[in-house]
C-alpha positions in Angstrom: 46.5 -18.7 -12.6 45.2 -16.9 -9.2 45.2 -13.4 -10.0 45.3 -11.6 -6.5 44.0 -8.1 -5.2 43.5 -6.8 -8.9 43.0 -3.2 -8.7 39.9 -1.4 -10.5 41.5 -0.8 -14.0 43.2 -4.3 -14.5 39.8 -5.9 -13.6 38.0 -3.7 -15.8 40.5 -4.4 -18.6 39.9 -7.8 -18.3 36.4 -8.3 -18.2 36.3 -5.7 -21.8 38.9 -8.1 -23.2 37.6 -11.4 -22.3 34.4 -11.5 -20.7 31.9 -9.6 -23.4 31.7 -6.2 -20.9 31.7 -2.6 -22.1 32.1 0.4 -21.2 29.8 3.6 -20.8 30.6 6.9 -22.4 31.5 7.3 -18.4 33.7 4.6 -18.0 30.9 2.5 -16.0 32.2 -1.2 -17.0 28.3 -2.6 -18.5 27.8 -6.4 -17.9 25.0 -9.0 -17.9 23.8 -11.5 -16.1 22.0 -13.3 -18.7 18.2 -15.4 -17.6 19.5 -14.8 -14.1 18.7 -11.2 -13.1 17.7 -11.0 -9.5 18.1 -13.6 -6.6 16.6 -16.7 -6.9 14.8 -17.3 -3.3 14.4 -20.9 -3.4 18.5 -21.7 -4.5 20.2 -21.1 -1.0 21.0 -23.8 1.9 22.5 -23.8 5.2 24.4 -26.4 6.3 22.8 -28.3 9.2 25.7 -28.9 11.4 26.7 -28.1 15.3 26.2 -24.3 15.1 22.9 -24.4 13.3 20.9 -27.5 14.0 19.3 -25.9 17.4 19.9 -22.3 16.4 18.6 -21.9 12.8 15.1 -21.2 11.8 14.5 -24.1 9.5 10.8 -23.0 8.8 12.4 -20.4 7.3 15.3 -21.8 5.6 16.4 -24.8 3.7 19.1 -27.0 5.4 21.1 -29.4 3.3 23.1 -32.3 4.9 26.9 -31.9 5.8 27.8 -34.8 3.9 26.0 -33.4 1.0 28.0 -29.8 1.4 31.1 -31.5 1.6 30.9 -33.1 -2.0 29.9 -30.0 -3.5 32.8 -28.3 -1.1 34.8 -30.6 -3.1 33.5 -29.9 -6.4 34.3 -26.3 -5.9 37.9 -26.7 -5.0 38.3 -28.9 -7.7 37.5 -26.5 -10.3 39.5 -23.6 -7.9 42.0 -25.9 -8.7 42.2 -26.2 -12.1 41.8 -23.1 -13.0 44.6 -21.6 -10.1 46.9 -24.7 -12.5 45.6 -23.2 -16.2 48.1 -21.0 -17.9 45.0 -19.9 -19.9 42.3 -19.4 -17.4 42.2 -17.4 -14.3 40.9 -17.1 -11.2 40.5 -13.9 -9.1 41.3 -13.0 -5.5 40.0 -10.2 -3.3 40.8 -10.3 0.4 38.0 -7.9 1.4 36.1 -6.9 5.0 32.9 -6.4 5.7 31.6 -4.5 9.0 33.6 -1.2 8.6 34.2 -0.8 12.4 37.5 -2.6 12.7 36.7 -3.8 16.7 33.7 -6.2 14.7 35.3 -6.4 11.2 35.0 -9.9 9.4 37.7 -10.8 7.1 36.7 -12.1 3.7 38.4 -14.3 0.5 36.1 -14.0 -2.3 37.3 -16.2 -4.9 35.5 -15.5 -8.6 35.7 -17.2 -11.5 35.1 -13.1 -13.6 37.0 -10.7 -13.5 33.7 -8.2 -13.1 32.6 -10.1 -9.6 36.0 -9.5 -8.5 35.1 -5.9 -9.2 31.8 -6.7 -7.6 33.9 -7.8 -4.4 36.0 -4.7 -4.9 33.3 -2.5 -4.7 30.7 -3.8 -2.3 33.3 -4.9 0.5 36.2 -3.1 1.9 39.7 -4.0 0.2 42.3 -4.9 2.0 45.7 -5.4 0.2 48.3 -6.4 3.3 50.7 -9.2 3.3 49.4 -9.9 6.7 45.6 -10.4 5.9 44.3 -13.7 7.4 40.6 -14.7 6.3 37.7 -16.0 8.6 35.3 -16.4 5.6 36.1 -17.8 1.9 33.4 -17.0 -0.3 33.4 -19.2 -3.7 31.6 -17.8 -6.9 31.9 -19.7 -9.5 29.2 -19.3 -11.8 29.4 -22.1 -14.7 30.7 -25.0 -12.0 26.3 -25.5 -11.5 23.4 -25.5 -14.0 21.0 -24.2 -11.9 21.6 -21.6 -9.2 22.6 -22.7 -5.9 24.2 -21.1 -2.6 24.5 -23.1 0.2 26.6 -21.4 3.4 28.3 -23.9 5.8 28.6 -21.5 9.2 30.3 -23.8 11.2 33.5 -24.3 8.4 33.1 -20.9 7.4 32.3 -21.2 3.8 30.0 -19.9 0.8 29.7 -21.9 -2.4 27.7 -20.1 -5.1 27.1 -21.3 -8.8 24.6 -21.4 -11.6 23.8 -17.3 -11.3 26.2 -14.9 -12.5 23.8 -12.1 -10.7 26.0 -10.7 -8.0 23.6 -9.7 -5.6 24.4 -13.6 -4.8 27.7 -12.7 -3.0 26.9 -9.7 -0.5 23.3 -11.6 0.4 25.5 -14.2 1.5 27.9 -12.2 3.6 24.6 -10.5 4.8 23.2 -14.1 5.8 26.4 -14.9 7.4 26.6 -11.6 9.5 22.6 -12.2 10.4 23.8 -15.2 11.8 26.8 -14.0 14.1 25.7 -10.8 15.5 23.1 -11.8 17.3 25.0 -15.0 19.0 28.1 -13.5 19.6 27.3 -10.4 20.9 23.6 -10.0 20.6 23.8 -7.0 18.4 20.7 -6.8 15.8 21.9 -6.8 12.3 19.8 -4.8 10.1 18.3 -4.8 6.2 18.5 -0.7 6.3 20.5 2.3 5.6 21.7 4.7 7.4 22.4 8.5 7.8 23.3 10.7 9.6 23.4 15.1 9.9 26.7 16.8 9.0 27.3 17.9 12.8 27.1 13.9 13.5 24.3 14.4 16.1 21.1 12.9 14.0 21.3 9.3 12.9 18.7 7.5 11.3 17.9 4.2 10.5 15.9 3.5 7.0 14.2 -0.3 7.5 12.6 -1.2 4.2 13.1 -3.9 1.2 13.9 -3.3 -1.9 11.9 -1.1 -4.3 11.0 0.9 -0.9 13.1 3.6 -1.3 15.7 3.1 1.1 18.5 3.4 -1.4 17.1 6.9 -2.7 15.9 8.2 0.7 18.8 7.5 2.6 21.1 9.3 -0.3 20.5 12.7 0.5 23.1 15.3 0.3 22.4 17.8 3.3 23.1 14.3 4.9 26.2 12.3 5.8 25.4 8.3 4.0 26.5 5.3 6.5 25.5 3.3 4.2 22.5 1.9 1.9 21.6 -1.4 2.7 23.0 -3.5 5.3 23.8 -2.4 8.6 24.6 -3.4 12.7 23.3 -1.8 15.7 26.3 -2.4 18.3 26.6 -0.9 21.7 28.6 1.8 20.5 25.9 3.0 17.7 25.4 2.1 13.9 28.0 -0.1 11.2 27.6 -0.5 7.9 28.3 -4.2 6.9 29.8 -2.9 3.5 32.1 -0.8 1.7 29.4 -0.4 -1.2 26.3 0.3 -2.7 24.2 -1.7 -5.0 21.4 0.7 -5.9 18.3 -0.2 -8.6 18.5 1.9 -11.4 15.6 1.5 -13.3 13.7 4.8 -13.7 16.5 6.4 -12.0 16.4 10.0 -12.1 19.3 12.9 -12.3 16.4 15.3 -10.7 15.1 12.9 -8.2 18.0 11.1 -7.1 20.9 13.1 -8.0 23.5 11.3 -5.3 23.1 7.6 -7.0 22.4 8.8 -10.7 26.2 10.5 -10.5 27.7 7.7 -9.0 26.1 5.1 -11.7 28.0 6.9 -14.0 31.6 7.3 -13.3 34.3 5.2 -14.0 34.6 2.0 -11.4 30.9 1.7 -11.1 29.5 -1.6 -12.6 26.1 -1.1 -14.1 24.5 -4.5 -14.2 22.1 -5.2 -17.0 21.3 -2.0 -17.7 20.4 -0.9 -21.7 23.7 1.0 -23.3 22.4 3.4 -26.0 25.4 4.7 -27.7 27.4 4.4 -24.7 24.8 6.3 -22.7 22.7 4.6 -19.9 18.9 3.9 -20.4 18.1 4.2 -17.0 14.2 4.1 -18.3 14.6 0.5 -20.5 13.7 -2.3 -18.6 14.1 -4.8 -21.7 16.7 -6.9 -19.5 15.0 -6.9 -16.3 12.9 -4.0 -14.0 15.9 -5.1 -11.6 18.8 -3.3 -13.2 21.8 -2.6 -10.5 24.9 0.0 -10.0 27.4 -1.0 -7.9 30.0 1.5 -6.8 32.1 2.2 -3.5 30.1 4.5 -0.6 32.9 7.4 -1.5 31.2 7.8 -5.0 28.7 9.2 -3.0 29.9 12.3 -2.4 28.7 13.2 1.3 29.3 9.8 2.4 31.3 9.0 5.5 34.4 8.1 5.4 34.5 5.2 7.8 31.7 3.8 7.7 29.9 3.7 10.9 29.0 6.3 13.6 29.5 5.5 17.5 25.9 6.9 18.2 22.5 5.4 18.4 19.6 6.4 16.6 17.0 9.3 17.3 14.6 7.7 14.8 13.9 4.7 12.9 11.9 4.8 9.8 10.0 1.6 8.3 9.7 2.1 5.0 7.0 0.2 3.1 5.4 -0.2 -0.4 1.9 -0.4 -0.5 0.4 -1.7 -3.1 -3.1 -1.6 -1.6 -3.2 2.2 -1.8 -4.6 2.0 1.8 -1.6 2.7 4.0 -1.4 7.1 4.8 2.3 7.9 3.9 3.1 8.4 7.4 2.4 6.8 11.0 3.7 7.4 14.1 4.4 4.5 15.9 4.7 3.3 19.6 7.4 1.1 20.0 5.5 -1.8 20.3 3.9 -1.1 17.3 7.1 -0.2 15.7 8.3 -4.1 17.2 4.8 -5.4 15.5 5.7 -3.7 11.6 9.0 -5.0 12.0 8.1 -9.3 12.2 5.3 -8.1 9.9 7.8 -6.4 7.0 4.5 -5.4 5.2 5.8 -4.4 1.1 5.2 -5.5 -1.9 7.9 -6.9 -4.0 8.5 -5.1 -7.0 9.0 -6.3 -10.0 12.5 -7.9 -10.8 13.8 -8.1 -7.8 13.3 -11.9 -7.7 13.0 -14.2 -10.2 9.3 -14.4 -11.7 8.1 -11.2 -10.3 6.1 -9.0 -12.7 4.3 -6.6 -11.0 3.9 -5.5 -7.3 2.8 -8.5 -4.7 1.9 -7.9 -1.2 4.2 -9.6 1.2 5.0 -9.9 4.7 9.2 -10.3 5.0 9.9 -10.2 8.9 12.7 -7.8 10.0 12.4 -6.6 6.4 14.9 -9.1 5.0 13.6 -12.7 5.9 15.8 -14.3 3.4 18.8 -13.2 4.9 17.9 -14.0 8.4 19.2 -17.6 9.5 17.6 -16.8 13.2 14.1 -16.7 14.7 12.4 -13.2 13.5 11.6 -13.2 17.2 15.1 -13.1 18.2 15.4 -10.2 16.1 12.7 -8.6 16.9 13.9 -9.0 21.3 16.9 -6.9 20.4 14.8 -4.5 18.4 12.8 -4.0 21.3 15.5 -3.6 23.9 17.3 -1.2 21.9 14.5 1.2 20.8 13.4 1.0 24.7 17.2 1.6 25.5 17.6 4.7 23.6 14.5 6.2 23.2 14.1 6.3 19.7 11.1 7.7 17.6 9.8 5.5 15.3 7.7 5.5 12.1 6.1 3.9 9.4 6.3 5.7 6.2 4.5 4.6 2.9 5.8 4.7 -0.7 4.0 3.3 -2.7 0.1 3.8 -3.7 -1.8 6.5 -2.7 -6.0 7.0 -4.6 -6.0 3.5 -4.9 -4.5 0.3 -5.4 -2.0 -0.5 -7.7 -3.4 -0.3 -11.2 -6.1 2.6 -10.0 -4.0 4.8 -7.8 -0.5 6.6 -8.5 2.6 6.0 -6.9 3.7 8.2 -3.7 4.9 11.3 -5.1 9.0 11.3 -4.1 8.7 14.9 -3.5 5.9 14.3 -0.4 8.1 11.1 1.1 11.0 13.2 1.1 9.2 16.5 2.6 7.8 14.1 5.1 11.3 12.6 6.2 12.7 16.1 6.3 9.5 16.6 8.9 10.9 13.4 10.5 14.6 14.6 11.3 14.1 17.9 12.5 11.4 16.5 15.0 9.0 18.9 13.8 6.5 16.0 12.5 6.8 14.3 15.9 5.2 17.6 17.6 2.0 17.3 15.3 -0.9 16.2 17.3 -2.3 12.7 15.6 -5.6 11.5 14.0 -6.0 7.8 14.9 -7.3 6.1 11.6 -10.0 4.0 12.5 -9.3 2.0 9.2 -5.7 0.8 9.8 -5.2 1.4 13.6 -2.3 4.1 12.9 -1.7 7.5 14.2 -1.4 9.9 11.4 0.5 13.1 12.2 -1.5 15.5 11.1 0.5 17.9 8.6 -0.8 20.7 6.9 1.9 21.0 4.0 0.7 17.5 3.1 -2.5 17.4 0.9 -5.3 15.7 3.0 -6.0 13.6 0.0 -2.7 11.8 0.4 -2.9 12.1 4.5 -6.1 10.8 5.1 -5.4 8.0 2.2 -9.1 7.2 2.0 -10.4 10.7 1.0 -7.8 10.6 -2.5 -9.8 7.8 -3.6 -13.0 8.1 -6.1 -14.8 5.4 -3.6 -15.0 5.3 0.1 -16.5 1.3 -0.1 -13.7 0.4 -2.4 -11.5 1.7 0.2 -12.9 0.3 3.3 -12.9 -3.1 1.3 -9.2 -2.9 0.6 -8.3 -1.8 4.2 -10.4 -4.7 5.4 -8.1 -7.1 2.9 -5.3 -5.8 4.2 -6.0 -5.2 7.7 -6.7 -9.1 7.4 -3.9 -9.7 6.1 -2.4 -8.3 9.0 -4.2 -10.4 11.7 -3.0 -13.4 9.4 0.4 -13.0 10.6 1.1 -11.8 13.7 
């Protein structure tokens, strides 16, 4: 039976009833996504076909055969099938958009074999229940179809088949990859792994580039600012879209003091809180025993200063690349030319954190161009053209702002204290911090704004550490590192 444009309560019913979720003390529906907990890198293919064989970066990503799509194609329809002809089984049915201005919207059937991915879709997308709704995209996810996890996204038929994961993160990365794809081609508009806000007068946006376990989920929820959005965006001609209708924030550690917008939306009624620890029917933000990469999902408007629609026909005054650092050698704030700003960019300088793909444990450097290179089908350097053009276009301030070590590296030092990176974005949008005069750090090649309410210990990152050869050795690995990859 195809169950169609469920709203929030029948879906949440049914995934208590049949499909082993619970609910918080707040109503939050609590599911698991059993040895899959983050997104498994190596499981997703693109067709090679007509649209992508001369356009897709295949050093990047993994191609699979059109004859070979088609028989899983069918395999998937199959099983639609039989379950749509089941008086026992269902399947579920969101027509959904993603890009939330309507002149670049992208019409979407997500088709789930669980009631709580329909929820997922629900949530993360923007629902659209008219009799006239005609999709571009159908999006399959069907998690017991495949033992292992695949996702393979034919461009040129417009389809997404995913299996083997019941981790939803599976779903929006592939309507991410999709839009990656398309906004650069058709209109050669830069899509974006970022959030966005902007002031309450409408006159400041920013863009927050950064992967996850950076911080652009918690900086980017602030509330003496209006949310675009948190993670996926488009820069247009007219200003800044969020690609979704959601947020899918990590909870683990989450804090009511710290991040007060997204620990109140985790725990309301509608929110999904993927595998986090139930206590009593009270969230353990703080137990990682499932995975460090716990997830809320929950609509933008559970966020209670974010915008209504979604997007803001302005461009940016700054842009701020956040990174994790887990070489303690990075100050927690550059100022950046905008060639240099083009150069972090294709570099995407983090460290993953742990959880957020499959076998991670503990921080690794990595370099993830455009801060998302998973999700990007083109040529980083395509991306990074339209960077350039726009930045020059618009004459936007840009910056490169560190969260994660400081006094050493990661094992030695401490994490960034939330309370300086937030003090020093505050710096950032009233343009005070661009006024500072700048110490060029002859270790890393940055210009550090030099801002007294920040302790020189943390500013100058080499003078909070116990050894200034220990330093110079790790700026030298990662300065390196660098070169490596440019």
């Amino acid at each position: 039976m195809i169950l169609t444009n469920l709203n929030r309560q029948e879906l949440i019913d049914i995934a208590i009833d049949k499909e082993g979720s619970t609910l918080s003390s707040e109503g939050a529906l609590c599911c698991w996504t059993g040895e899959h907990t983050g997104r498994s890198p190596n499981a997703k293919y693109i067709v090679e076909d007509s649209l992508t064989r001369d356009l897709v970066d295949w050093k990047n990503n993994q191609k699979i055969e059109h004859s070979s799509y088609i028989e899983l194609k069918n395999k998937f329809l199959e099983f639609k099938s039989t379950l749509s002809a089941s008086l026992q089984d269902n399947i579920f049915l969101q027509n959904v958009t993603a890009v939330r201005d309507p002149t670049y919207s992208l019409p979407i059937n997500v088709w789930t074999e669980y009631a709580k991915h329909s929820l997922f879709a629900r949530n993360m997308f923007i629902p659209t229940d008219t009799d006239s709704f005609e999709a571009q995209y159908d999006v399959y996810h069907f998690p017991t179809l495949l033992e292992e996890p695949t996702v393979v996204i034919s461009l040129e038929e417009r389809v997404v088949l995913i299996s083997g994961t019941l981790y939803s993160g599976e779903i929006k990365k592939s309507v991410f990859t999709v839009l990656n794809y398309w906004f650069p081609i058709d209109w050669n508009f830069l899509p974006m792994h970022c959030s966005v806000n902007v002031s309450k007068a409408r006159d400041n946006p920013t863009i927050f580039f950064g992967l996850s376990g950076t911080g652009k989920t918690t900086l980017s929820s602030d509330s003496n600012r209006i949310l675009i959005g948190d993670d996926e965006h488009g820069w247009t001609d007219r200003g800044l879209v969020n690609f979704e209708g959601g947020c899918y924030a990590k909870t683990i550690r989450l804090s009511k003091d710290d991040e007060p917008q997204i620990w109140n939306a985790s725990n309301r009624k509608g929110t999904i809180l993927e595998n986090v620890v139930i206590n009593n029917g009270i969230p353990d933000f703080d137990d990682d025993k499932h995975t460090q990469n716990s997830r809320s999902s929950y609509p933008t408007s559970f966020i209670d200063n974010a915008d209504n629609l979604g997007y803001v026909n302005l461009h940016p005054r700054n842009i701020v690349m956040l990174t994790c650092d887990s070489f303690g050698v990075l100050p927690p704030v550059a100022k950046l030319r905008p060639e240099e700003a083009v150069k972090q960019f294709l570099l995407g300088y983090t460290a993953k954190v742990a959880g957020t793909e499959a076998g991670v444990t503990e921080p690794v450097a990595t370099f993830s161009p455009c801060f998302g290179l998973p999700f990007m089908p083109l040529s980083p350097a395509l991306y990074g053209k339209i960077l350039k053009q726009k930045i020059n276009q618009h004459d936007v301030t840009c910056w490169l702002v560190n969260t994660g070590w400081t006094g050493g590296q990661y094992g030695k030092g401490k994490r960034m204290p939330i309370s300086i990176t937030r003090m020093i974005i505050d710096r950032i949008l009233d343009g005070s911090l661009a006024k500072k005069s700048v110490l060029h750090h002859k270790y890393t090649a940055l210009d550090i704004p030099l801002c007294s309410d920040i302790d020189q210990r943390i500013l100058i990152p080499e003078e909070g550490w116990d050894s200034i050869t220990a330093y110079k050795q790790q700026a030298s690995k990662l300065m390196t590192l660098f070169d490596k990859e440019q």
